[in-house]
N, C-alpha and C positions, 0 to 999 in steps of 0.2 A: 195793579199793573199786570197785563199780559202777560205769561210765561216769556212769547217770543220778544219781548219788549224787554226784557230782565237779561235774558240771553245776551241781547244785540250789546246792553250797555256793558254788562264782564267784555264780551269779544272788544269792546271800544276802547277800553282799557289796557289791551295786550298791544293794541297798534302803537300807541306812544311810545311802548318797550320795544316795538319793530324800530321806530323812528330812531328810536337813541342807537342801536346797531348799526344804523347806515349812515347814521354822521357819523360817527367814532366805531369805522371796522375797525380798524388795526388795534385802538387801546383794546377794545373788548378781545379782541382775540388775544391777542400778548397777554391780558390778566386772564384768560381762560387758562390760557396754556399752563402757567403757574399756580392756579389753583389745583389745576391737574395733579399736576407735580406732588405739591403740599398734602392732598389727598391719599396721595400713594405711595407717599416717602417712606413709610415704616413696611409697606410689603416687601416680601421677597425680589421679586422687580425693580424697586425704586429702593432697596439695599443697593441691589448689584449696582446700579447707575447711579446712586448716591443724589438720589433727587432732591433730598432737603437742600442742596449745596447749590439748584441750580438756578438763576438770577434773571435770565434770559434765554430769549429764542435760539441763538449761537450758540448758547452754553447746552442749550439743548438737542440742538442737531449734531453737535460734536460727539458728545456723549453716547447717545441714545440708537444704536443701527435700523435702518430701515430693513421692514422684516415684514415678509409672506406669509400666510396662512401655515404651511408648513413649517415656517420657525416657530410659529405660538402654539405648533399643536402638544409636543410636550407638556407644557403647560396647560391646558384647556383639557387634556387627558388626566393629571393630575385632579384638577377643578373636577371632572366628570367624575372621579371615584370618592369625591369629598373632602381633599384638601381644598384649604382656605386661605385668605391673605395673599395670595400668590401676585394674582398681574391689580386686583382691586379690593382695599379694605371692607366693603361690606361683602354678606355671606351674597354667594353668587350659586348659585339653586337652577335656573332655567338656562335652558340653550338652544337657540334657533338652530336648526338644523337649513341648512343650505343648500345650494347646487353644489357638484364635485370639484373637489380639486383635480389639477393633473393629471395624478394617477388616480380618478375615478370612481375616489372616495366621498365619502358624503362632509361637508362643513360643518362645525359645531359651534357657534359663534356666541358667547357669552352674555347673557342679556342681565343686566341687574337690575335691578329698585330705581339707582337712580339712570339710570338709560331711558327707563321705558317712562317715568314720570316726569326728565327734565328734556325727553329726546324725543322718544316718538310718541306720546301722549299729547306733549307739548306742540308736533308737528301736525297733529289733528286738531287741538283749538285753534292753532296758527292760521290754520287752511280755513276755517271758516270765518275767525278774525279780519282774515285778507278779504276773506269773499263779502262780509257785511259791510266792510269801508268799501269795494267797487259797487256795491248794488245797494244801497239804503234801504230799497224797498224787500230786500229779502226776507222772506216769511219758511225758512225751512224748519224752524223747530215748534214751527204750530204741527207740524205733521209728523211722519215714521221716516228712521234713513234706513235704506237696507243695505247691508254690508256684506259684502262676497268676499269669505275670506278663510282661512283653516282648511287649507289642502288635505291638513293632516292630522290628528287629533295629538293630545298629549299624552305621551308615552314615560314612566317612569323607566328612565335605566334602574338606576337603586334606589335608595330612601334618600339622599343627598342631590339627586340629577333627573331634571325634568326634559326632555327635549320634543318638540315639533316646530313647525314651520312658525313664524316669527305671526302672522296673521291668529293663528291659534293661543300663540302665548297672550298674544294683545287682548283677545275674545278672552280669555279667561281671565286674564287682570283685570276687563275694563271699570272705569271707573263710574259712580252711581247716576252721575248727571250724562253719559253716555247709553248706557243700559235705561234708562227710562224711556228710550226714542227709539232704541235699535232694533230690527227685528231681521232677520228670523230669530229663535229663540236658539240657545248656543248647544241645545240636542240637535238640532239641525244645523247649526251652522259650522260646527267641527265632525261633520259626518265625511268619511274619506271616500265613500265610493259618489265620484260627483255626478253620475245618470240621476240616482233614484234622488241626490241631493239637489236636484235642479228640478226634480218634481214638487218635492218638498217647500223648497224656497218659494216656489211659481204659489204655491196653493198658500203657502204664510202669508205671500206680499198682496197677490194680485186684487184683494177686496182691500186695502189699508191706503189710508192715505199716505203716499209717498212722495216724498217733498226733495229727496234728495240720496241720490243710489254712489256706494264707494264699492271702486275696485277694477278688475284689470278687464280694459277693452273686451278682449275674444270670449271672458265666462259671461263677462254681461249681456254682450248681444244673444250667447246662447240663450242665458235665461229671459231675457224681455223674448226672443221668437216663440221662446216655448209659453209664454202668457199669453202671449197674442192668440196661439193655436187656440189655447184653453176656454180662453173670452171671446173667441172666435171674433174677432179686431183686428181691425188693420194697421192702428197705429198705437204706441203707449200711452199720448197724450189722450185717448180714448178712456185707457186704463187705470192713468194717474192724471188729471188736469190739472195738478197744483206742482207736480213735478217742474223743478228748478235747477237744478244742481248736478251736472256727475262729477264727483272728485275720484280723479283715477293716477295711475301709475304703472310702473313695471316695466311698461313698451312703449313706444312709440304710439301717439296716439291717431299719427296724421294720415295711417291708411284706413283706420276704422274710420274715421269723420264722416264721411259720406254713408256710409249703412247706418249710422247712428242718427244722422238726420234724416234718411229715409224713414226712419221710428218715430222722430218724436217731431211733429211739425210743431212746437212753438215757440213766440219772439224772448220769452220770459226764459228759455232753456241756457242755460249756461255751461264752459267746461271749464276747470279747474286740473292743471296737473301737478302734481308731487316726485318728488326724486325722492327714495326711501328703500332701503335695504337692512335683512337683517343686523349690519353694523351701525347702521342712524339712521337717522334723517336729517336730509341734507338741504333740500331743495322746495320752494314752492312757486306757482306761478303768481304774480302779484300784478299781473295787467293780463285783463279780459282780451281775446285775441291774437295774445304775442304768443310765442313758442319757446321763450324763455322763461328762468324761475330766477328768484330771489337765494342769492346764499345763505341760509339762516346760521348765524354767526354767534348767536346766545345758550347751543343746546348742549355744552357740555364735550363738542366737538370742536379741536385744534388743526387748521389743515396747512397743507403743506402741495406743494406741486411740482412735478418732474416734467420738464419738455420732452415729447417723445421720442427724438433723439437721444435720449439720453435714460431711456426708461430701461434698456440693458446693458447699463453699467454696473459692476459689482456691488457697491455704495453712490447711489446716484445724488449729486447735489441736486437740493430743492428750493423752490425760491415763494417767500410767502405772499402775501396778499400784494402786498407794496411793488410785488418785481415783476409781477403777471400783466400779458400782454393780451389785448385783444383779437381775438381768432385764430390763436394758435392754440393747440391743443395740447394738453400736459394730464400726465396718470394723476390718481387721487390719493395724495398720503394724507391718514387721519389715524390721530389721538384722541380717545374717548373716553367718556365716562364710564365707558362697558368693560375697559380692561384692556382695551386695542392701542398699542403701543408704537406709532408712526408705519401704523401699517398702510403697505399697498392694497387698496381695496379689488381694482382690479379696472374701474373706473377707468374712462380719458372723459375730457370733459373740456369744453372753449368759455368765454368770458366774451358777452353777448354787448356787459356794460362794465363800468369800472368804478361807479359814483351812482348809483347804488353797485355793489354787486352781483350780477349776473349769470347766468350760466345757462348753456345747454348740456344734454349729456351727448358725446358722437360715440360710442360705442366702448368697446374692450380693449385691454392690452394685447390680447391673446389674439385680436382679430385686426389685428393692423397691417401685419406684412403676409400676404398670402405666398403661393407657394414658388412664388418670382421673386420676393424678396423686398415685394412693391405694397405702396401701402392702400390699403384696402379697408375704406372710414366706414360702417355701419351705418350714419347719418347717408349716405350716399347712394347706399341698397334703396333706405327707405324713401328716397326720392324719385329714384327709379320706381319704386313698390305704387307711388301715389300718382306718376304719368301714365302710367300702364294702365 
């Protein structure tokens, strides 16, 4: 049997466990929530709030305060010099390092074992899982994906604390049925200075069959212009003919669309987007041409929702999957597997559907009321950004 034939039938397999989340959101998340719990009952965290005792969702928002990057950092400073047990029972070792908070500081965001193998590992079989039930004919794992990704490389604080960008940590974990396909090789792909690294990348990829390119909009087009220069080509599809696939994220995709199909003229090109942050993964897109994703509901992620009205309240009530309205916008509270405790991501995000799950994301907390006191939606710039 084909390699890619082997492939498609695993990804086929993972769909029926999508399908069972989107009849039964609410059981699945109620029994996430409380596995959560059960998991973390003996740490120091799930001491203080007495997790084993907690039965339900209620019992859980009563309990448990909603809390910023700056209440966990105590704790995640702790975690950084090698106490253990603290917000999650297994040894917790890595740390994505983040954009700043507030005050200016950098994010250390706690990545463990099971995060990255039930959360965002899981969020990249998911994305191709989805992509082979829309496309049947898909053939990307006959060829190379190339991954743009490791801003940063990894840096040992001490012997206990790993930290770089959440893209670097994934590059060094990945798993063996990923690294068989992946290229650049990870001397190049966790290289921090990105001029000579987008030399490098161009010169790894540009002779390889490439079947399918991850990563964010603005380094990609850098580095497809800069093969083109190389191969002196006009277009990618020159470059790559079997190329299928971009699975991207981070930004907004709807102002690059246009420079990206000035690159690659063919009918077989597909886009895929992802909602994914150093705290999880959250999101995928599951219909070819919409601008929505799928809430993925099985990763070990428990969410919660704040109407933006209400996102500067001291303790703000939140309301769960059941109570969410479509097109209003509400922050993102999420309990994870990573040790993240009803925290505010920082997220706002609308609800596209409601049977399956849907979502877009429309921007930040922080970028809502500008300096009128008016609100000012990020989704709204970038509509502007794609008339212009």
């Amino acid at each position: 049997m084909p390699l890619n034939s082997v492939f498609s039938w695993f990804m086929k397999k993972r769909v029926h466990q999508i399908e069972l989340f989107k009849k039964y959101p609410l059981e699945v998340q109620e029994e996430l929530m409380k596995d959560l719990c059960r998991m973390a009952q003996h740490t120091e965290f799930g001491l203080m709030y007495d997790f084993s005792s907690i039965r339900s969702a209620s019992q859980f928002k009563e309990r448990v305060p909603i809390r910023t990057y700056e209440d966990f950092e105590p704790y995640i400073s702790r975690l950084r010099e090698g106490e253990q047990n603290l917000l999650w029972p297994t040894k917790q070792k890595w740390f994505a390092k983040s954009s700043g908070t507030t005050s200016g500081e950098s994010k250390y965001i706690p990545v463990t074992s099971e995060s990255l193998e039930e959360c965002h590992y899981k969020g990249g079989k998911d994305s191709l899982s989805i992509y082979y039930e829309l496309n049947p004919q898909a053939d990307v794992y006959s060829g190379k994906t190339l991954v743009l990704g490791g801003s940063s490389n990894i840096h040992s604080y001490n012997k206990a604390c790993y930290t770089g960008d959440l893209s670097a940590i994934i590059i060094r974990n990945l798993p063996i049925w990923v690294e068989l396909k992946r290229i650049p090789n990870k001397d190049i792909a966790l290289m921090e200075d990105w001029e000579h690294k987008i030399d490098k990348m161009a010169l790894a990829s540009m002779n390889e069959d490439v079947r399918m390119v991850v990563g964010v909009p603005s380094w990609t087009l850098v580095l497809m212009k800069r093969i083109l220069e190389m191969k002196n080509k006009a277009l990618i599809t020159d470059v790559w003919p079997n190329l299928e696939l971009f699975l991207h994220g981070g930004v907004s995709f709807s102002p690059y669309r246009k420079q990206f199909e000035s690159l690659i003229h063919s009918s077989k090109m597909n886009y895929l987007e992802t909602y994914n942050a150093s705290e999880g993964f959250f999101g995928i897109q599951d219909r070819l041409g919409e601008k929505d994703m799928l809430l993925m509901l099985d990763y070990g992620i428990y969410y919660e929702f704040i109407p933006l009205a209400n996102v500067n309240d001291d303790q703000p009530q939140t309301l769960s999957l059941s109570e969410v309205n479509l097109g209003e916008v509400y922050a993102l509270v999420i309990s994870t597997n990573g040790g993240l405790w009803r925290y505010m991501i920082g997220d706002t995000i609308q609800f596209t559907s409601l049977n399956p799950f849907r979502i877009k994301v429309s921007g930040r907390t922080k970028h809502f009321m500008n300096a009128f006191g008016e609100e000012d939606i990020i989704e709204n710039a970038v509509a502007a950004l794609e008339e212009a």
